[in-house]
N, C-alpha and C positions, 0 to 999 in steps of 0.2 A: 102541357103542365099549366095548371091555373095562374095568369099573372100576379094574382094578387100574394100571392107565397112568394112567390120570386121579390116581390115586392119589400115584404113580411120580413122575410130572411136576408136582404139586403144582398140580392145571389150580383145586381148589377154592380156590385162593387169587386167580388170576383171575377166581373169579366173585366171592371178595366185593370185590375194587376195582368191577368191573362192576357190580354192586347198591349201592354207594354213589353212582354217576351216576344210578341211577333216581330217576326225582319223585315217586312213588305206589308206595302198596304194592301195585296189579295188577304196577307193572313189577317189581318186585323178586321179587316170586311166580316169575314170569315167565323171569326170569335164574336161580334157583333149578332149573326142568325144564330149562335150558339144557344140551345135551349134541353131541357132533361128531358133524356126520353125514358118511358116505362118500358120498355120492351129490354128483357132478359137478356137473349140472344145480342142484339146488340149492342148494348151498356160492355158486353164481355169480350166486343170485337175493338169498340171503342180504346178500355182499359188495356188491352193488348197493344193496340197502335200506341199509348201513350208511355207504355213500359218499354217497347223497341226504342223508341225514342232517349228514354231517361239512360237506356244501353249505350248508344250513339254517342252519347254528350258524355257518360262515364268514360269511356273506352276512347276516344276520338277526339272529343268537344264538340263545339255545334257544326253545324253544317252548313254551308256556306250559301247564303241568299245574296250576296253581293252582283250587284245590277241589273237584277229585277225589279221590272214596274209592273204595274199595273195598265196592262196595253189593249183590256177590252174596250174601253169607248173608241183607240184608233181602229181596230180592227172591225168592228161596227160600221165606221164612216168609211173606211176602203172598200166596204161590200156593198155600201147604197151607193158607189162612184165618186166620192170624194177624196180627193187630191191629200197626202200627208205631205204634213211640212217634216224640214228638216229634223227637226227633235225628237216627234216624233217617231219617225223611221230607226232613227239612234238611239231610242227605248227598245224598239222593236229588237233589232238586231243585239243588244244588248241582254237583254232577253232572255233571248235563245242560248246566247252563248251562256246565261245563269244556267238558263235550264238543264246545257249538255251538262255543266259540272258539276250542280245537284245530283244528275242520274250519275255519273260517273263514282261519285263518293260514294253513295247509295248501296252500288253495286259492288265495288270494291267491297265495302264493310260488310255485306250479306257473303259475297264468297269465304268471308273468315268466321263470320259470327251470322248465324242465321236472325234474320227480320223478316219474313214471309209477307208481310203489311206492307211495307213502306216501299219492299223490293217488289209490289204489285203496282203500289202508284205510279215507281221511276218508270216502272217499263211500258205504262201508255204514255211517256211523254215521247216525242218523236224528233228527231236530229232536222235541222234546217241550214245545215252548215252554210249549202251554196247560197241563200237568201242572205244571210249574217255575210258573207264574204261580199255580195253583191252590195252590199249597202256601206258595208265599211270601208269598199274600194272607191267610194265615194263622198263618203260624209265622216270627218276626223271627229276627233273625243269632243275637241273643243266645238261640235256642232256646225260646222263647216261644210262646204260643198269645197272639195279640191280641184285641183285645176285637173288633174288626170282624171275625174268623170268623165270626160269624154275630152276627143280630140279637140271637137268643137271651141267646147269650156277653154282649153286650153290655147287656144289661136286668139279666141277673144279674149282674154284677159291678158294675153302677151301685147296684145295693140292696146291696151288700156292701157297698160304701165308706160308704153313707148309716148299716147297723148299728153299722160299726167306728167310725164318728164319733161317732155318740151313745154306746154303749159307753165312750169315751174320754171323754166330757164330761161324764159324770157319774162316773166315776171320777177324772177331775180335779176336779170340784166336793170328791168327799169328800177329797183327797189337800191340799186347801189352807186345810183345816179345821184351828185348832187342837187339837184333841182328838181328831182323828183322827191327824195326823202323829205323838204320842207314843207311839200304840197299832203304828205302823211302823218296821218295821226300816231302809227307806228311802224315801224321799215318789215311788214311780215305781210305774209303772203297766209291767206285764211280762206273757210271754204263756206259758203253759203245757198242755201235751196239747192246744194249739189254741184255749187260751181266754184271755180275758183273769181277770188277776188282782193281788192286790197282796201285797206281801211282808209279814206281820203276824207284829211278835213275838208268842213261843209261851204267855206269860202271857195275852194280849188273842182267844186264839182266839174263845171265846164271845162275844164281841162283832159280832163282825161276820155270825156265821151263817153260810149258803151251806155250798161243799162247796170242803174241802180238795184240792189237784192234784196237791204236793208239797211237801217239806223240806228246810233245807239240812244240809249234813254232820254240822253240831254238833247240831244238829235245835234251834236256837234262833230258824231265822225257818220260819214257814210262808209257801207261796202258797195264801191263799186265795182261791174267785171270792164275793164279798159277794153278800147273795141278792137285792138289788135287781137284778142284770143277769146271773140265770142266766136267767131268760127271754128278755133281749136276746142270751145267747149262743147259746142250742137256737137260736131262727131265725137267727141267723148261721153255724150249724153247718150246719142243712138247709139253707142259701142255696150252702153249698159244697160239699155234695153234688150239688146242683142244675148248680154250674158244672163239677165232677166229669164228670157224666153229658153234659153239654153236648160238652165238650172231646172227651168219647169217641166219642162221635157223630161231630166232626168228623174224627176220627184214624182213623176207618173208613172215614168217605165218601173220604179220602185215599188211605186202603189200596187201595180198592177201584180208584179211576182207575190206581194204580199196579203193579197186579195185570193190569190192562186191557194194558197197555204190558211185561207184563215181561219178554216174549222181545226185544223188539228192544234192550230195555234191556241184556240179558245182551250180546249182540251189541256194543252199543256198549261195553262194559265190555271185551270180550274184544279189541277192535280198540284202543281205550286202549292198554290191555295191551300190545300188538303193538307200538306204535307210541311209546310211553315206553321199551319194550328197546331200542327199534333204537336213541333219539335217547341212552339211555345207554351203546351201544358206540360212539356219535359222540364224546363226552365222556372215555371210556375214552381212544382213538384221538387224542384231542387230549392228554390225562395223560402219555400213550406217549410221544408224536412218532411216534404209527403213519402206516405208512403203508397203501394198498391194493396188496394182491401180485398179480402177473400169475398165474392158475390153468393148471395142465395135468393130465390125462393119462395122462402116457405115463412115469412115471416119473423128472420130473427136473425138479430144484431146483437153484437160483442164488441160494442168500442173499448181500446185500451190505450188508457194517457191522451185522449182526444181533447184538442185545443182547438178552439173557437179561430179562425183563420185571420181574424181582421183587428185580433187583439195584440199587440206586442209581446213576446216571448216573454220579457221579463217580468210582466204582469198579469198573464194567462196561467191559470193550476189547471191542468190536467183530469179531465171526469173519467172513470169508467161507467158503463150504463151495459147491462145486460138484460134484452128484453125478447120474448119471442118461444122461449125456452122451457122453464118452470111457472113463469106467470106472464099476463100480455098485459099490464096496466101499472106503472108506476104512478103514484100518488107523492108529490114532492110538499113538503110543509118546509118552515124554516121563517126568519125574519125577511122583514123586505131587507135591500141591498146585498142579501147573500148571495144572489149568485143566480138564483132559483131560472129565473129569462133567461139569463147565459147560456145555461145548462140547456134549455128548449131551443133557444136557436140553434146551438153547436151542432145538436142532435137533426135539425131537421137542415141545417146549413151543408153538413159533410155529405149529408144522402141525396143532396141535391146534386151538390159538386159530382160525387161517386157515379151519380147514374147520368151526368154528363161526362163522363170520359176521364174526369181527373182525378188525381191523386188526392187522400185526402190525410191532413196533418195528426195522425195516430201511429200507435207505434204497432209493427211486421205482425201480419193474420189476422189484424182487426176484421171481427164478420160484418158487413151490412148487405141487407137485402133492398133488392127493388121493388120499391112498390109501386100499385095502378096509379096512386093520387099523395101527394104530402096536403094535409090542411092545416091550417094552425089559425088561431084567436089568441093574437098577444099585440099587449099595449092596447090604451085608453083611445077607441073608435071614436069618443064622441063627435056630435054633427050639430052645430048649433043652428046652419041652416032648416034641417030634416027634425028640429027640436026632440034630438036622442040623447037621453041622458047615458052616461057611463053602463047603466046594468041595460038599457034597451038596446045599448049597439052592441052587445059582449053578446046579448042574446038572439039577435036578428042575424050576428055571422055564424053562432052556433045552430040555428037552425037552418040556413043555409048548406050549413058543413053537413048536416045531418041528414040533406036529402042528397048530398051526392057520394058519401063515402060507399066501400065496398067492404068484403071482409079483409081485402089486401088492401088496405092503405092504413097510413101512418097519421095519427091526431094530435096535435100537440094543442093545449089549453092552458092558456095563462092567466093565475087568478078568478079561477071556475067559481060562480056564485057571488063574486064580488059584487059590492054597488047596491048589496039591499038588505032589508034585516037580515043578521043571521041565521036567529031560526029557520025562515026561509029558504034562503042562498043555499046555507047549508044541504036543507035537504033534494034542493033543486042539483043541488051539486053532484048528492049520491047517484040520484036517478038517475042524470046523463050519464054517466061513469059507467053505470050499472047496461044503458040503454047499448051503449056501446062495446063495452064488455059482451055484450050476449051477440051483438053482430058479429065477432071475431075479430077486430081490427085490433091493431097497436097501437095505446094511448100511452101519454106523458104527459100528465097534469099537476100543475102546481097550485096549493092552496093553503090559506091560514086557518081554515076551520077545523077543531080539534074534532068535531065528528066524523069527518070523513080517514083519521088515522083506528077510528075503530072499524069502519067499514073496510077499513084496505086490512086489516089485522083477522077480520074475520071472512074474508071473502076470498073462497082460493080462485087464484090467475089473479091475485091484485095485490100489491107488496107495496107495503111504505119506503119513503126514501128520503132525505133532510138534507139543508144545507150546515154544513159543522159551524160551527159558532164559537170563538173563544170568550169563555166569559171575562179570564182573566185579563185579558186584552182588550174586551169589549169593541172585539171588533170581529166580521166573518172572516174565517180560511179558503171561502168559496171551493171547499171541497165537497163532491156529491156521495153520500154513505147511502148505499142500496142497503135495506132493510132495518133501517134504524130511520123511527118517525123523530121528525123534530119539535123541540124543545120551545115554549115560547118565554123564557128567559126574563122573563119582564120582571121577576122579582129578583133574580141574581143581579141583572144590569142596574134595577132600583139602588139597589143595595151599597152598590159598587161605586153608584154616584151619587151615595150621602143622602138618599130620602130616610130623613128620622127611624126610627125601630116603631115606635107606636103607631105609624100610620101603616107599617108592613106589614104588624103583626092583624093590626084590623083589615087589610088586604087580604091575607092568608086567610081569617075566618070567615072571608063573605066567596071564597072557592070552596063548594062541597066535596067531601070525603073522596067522593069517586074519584071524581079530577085529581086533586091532590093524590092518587094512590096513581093515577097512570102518570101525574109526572114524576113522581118515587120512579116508578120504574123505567120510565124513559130515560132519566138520570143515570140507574144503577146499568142498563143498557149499556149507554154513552161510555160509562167509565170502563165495562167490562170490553169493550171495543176497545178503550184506548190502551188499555193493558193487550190485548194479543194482539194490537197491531204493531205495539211495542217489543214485544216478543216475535214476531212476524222479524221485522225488522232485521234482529238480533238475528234469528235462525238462517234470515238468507244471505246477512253478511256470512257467516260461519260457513254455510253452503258454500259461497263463494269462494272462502279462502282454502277449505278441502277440495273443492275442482280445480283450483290453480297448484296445489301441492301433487294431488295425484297428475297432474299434465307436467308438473315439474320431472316428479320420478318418473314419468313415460318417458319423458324426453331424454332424461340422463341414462335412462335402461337405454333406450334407442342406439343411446349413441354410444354404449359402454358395446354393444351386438355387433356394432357397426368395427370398433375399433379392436372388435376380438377376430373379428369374421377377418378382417384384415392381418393380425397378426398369426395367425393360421393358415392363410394362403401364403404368407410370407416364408413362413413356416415350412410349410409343404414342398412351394418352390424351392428352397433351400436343401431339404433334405432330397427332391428329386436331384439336385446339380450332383449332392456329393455320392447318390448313389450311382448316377449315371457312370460320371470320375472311376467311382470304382469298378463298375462291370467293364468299361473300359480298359479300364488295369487288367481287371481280369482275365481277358478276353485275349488279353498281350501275354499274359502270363502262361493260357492255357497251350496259344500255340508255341510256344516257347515250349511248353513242356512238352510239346505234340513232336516236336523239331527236335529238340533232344535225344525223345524217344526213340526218331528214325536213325540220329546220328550215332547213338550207342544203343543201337537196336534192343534196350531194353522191352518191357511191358509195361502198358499203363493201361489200365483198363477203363476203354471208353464213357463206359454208363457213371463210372465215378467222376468224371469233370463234366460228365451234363446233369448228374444230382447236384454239385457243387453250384455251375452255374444258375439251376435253376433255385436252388437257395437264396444266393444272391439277389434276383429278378425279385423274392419273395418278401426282402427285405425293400423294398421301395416301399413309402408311405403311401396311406391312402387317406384324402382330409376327411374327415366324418363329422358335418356341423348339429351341432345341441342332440348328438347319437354316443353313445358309451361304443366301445369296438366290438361286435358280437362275440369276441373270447374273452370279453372282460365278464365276470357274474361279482355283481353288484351284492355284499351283505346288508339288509336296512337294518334301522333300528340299535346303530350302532351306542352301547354305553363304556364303552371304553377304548380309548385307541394309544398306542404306542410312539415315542419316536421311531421315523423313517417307515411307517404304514404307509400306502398306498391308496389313498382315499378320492372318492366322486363326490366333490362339492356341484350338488343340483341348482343351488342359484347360480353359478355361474356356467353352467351344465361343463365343465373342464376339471383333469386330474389332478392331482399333487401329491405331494407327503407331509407327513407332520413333524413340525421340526420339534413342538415344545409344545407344553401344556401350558394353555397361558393362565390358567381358571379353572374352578370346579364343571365350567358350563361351556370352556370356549377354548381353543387348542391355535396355535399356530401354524398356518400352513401353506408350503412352497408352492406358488401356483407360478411356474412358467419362472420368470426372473423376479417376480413379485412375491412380497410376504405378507399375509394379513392375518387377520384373526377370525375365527366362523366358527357359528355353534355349533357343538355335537349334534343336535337335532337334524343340520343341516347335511351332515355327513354319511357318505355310506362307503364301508369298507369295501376293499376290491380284493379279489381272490383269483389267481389267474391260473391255468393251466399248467402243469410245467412241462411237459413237452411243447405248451406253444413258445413257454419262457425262456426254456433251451434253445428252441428253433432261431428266435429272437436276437440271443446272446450270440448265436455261432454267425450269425449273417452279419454281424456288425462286428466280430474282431476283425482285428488289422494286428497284421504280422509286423515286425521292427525292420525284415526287409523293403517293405513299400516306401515309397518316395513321399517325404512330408518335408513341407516348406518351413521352415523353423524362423521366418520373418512375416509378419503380419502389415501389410500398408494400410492406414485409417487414415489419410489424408483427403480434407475435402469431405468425411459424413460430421452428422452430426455427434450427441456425446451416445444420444440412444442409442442409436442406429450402432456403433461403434462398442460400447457396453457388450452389446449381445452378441456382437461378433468375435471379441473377445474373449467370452463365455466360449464360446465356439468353439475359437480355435486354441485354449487353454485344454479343455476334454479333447482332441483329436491329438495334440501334443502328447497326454498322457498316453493315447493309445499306442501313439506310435513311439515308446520311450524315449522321447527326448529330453535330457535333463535340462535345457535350456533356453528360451526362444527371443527373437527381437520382435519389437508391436512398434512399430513407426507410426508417430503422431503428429509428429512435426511442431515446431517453434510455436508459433503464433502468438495468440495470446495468452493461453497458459491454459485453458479451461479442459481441454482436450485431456491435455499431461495430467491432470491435478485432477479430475474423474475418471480417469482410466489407473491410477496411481491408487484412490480413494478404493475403487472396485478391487484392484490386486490384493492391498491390506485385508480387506474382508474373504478371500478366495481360497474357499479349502486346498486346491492342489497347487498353488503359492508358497514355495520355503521363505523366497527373501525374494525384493527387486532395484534395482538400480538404475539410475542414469547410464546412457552410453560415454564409454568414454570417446579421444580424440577418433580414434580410427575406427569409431561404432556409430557415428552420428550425433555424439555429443546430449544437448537436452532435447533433440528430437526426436532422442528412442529410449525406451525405455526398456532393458536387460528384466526378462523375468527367470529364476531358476527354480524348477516343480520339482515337486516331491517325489 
């Protein structure tokens, strides 16, 4: 890509935001060679690496580059034979240990969420554990050679300690002598050129003998070392040459395993690298509010709500630009300061970014394509050296441009024809336009020349476009309207700021008729714009508020399905226990009768207790969900229905009966324990069989012989749950004639008593009910007597 664009578009300012998301200085190197490439194929590989990424950090957060360096110039100097120093080595192994935990998270996160990209790079990095161990079993955090490097290390530096102690103890012996401390500048024991010594005023030199190391400024205190411990110093000197040599020894042996490994080491540094860029245009892309652009082709962009990257959010409006498609040349007119540059760099700013790998600040399926070449001429070239006035340099880069574009590139033109007569300009303006146009490229040109709004109005593939302008404001919107030419406003903004009427009105007659008629209708344009984009507006709030009402009622359907589907199973459950209960009885009953029959060798004829039986078995429910029972036949079209009908309400696909007419249009009716109201429309009668209705009736009586529990315990449910069990076992009471039953509820707080109490009132096979008395459980039961 031509420097001078990159230039142009200010793209080096995109990369230092980009290199402030890098972790390591490999990525920021990295971001540095970053440059746009044209190639389709890979802009699509790039933009995939950049979206794993933006995955990673959504899902996870960043990825961990913690101690990682940049270790190619050591690894370099280990391979020409050069010795590493301690630090060093302790990058290196550092390193490595980044690197396993890079791959490690890498690969974790791909076995859950696929990254195919990034889980390519982790896996040419290669493990060096034993190197990393080798180095650390030597060299601590704080940069250190330890004394367990080797045994060596470790004998010498134990006779160090044992010199420097005695050293010290007899230099404290003389330091707490009185007649030695008057002879010193200060009673301490200090170390110089590597030795030990003591500070002795410069009267008392001869005294102490030995060999002077140094002086202070005023030259009033020497350090001398006393000649009792120059001998203890020489072998404390050779003992650190000793550990010297020792040390180097191991910082070779180091080199050399590290010299062993150093290609694959380069490798894993250069995959780092790769893999810190991508994870800081992820970070970039989040800075942004980037988003991933759809790529093409074939010449044509669809940016939507695209902001210029380097503007502050709160001062950037939003352009759409549609180019590629119905016409390949926008022609932008408009005042200066509107916007008009903006609009050309965003446009050739984002395509740049785009076909470098990154997100670009527009909002989800914006299209942009790659093209061979981006060119542009914007802003004032002049060269006072090269004596180029303003129209000779606008013209020297445009003919330039004109000998390298192709039909796949992108022109951007700012101020086309400026800097000479108009007449002129103007038509120099059309022709390139024109020259261009017929090469096939994709241009965006801005200009003030009112002629070239009729060439782009008559010329198909060339569409006007304007920056909005409030007059009443007298100031731009910096918004970009595709297909509405702009306005040059000079007599409304006149007006506005008080130039007299008589100089207007001679203003207005020295513009001929024609002008005056296109800006009539530029005008009438502009307004009829702003009325449906006001209406625009209006229709997509509305949109809006019906998508959110019909997701409401989806959601309350859902969950009305959800909490039917559930009291139906419960339902079902239910009526399996009490049918079970009963073949059970049955079952007791029949050999009872079987036993009987032997014992008073009556007759009973067998087939008639396995009809019986299998009656029974027939009455077991079967749950049938949003299905009528195939003996049920549905009448539609119902226009009158009765109390106690039997009717299929389809909205809620479930049975009932009608208690009451609530209306001429809408009936009350028993659904389950519930009571509501629903149109006739919604209604359909139900007709049943009667031998199925017989069949029915006969599998569900119960004889006043069978065993019924006339006590109900509801301790511990709630009031629901408890209501419906009550229902329950009020109808089984009645089956089983009992005129009286107990429903234990127990004390508590009262809420139980006081809605099971409230339900009794309302309950047709209810005469009267009462508290228990002492020997009933008192107010924790409540006595009911049926009808």
């Amino acid at each position: 890509m031509n420097s001078r664009i990159l230039r142009t578009m200010e793209f080096e300012k995109i990369l230092n935001k980009l290199s402030r998301h890098a972790a390591t200085t490999l990525g920021k190197n990295r971001v540095e060679e970053l440059s746009p490439s044209t190639q389709y194929t890979e802009v699509i590989e790039l933009l995939k690496a950049t979206d794993e990424a933006v995955k990673v950090q959504r899902l996870k957060g960043s990825a961990p580059f913690g101690g990682i360096r940049d270790i190619s110039a050591a690894i370099h100097r280990s391979r020409i034979g050069g010795m590493l120093n301690i630090q060093e080595l302790l990058d290196i192994a550092n390193t490595i240990y980044g690197a396993g935990r890079l791959k490690k998270f890498i690969q974790r996160f791909h076995d859950e969420f696929s990254i195919p990209l990034l889980f390519f790079l982790v896996k040419q990095i290669t493990d060096h554990k034993a190197v990393e161990n080798a180095i650390k079993m030597c060299i601590n955090e704080q940069a250190e050679m330890m004394d367990s490097a080797s045994p060596e290390l470790s004998r010498i530096r134990q006779q160090l300690k044992k010199g420097e102690s005695s050293i010290r103890e007899q230099l404290e012996r003389m330091i707490r002598s009185q007649s030695v401390q008057k002879k010193l500048q200060d009673p301490i024991v200090t170390i110089r050129n590597d030795r030990y010594v003591l500070p002795v005023k410069q009267e008392y030199r001869s005294y102490f003998g030995g060999m002077t190391h140094d002086q202070s400024a005023s030259g009033a205190t020497l350090f001398i070392e006393p000649e009792s411990i120059v001998n203890l110093n020489n072998k404390l000197r050779e003992l650190k040459l000793k550990e010297e040599r020792e040390i180097e020894k191991i910082l070779r042996m180091l080199t050399e395993q590290v010299t062993e490994i150093h290609e694959e080491l380069l490798v894993n540094i250069e995959q780092i690298a790769e893999i810190d860029f991508i994870f800081a245009k992820a970070g970039l892309a989040n800075e942004m509010k980037a988003t991933l652009p759809r790529l093409n082709d074939r010449g044509f962009m669809n940016l939507k709500k695209a902001r210029h990257p380097l503007i502050p959010d709160e001062q950037i409006v939003p352009i759409d630009v549609k180019l590629g498609d119905q016409y390949d040349s926008i022609i932008i007119t408009g005042p200066n300061t509107g916007g008009k540059t903006v609009s050309l760099k965003t446009i050739g700013l984002l395509h740049l970014m785009a076909m470098s790998g990154l997100f670009v600040p527009a909002e989800d399926h914006s299209q942009m394509c790659i093209f061979d070449g981006i060119y542009a001429d914007i802003g004032d070239e002049q060269s006072i050296e090269q004596n180029l006035s303003t129209f000779s340099s606008h013209m020297t880069n445009i003919i330039t441009i004109l000998k390298e574009v192709t039909p796949k590139s992108l022109i951007l033109l700012d101020e086309l024809g400026a800097g000479t007569d108009p007449t002129e300009g103007s038509a120099l303006a059309i022709s390139i336009i024109e020259y261009i146009h017929q090469l096939g490229c994709r241009l965006v040109a801005t200009t003030h020349y009112s002629e070239l709004k009729a060439f782009a109005y008559d010329r198909k593939g060339v569409i006007n476009a304007s920056m909005e302008f409030d007059v009443k404001t007298l100031s731009p919107t910096y918004r970009l309207l595709v297909g509405v030419p702009g306005r040059s406003n000079a007599f409304a903004i006149s007006e506005r700021l008080g130039l007299p009427m008589p100089i207007l009105k001679h203003a207005k007659g020295q513009v001929n008729e024609q002008d005056q008629q296109v800006e009539n209708m530029i005008a009438s344009l502009e307004e009829n714009r702003i009325s449906a984009e006001n209406d625009r507006i209006v229709a997509e709030k509305l949109r809006k508020e019906v998508e959110q009402l019909q997701k409401k009622v989806k959601d309350q359907q859902l969950r009305f399905e959800e909490q039917r589907e559930k009291m139906m199973e419960k339902a079902e459950e239910e009526a399996k226990e009490a049918v079970a209960k009963a073949r059970k009885e049955a079952d007791q009953i029949i050999s009872d009768l079987r036993k009987l029959a032997m014992d008073e060798k009556t007759s009973i004829k067998e087939h008639k207790l396995i009809e019986a039986k299998r009656q029974l078995e027939q009455a077991e429910p079967q749950l049938t969900k949003n299905k009528p029972s195939k003996s049920v036949k549905k009448i539609k079209g119902v226009k009158k229905v009765n109390p106690g009908d039997e009717v299929y309400v389809a909205s809620f696909a479930q049975k009932g009966y009608v208690v009451e007419e609530a209306n001429a249009k809408e009936v009350v009716v028993q659904l389950g324990i519930m009571k509501m109201k629903v149109r006739k429309t919604e209604l359909e009668l139900v007709s049943r069989d009667e031998k199925q209705v017989k069949k029915q009736i006969t599998s569900i009586k119960r004889s006043k012989d069978q065993q019924f529990k006339s006590e109900l315990d509801l301790r511990g449910m709630n009031l629901e749950d408890s209501i419906m069990e009550v229902d329950r076992f009020l109808d089984e009471g009645i089956l089983a004639n009992v005129g009286q039953v107990y429903i234990i509820h127990g004390k508590g707080t009262g809420v139980l008593r006081t809605g099971i109490q409230e339900f009794l009132n309302k309950h047709k096979h209810v005469k009267q009910h009462r508290l228990g008395n002492m020997g009933e459980g008192g107010t924790g039961v409540t006595v009911a007597e049926l009808k």
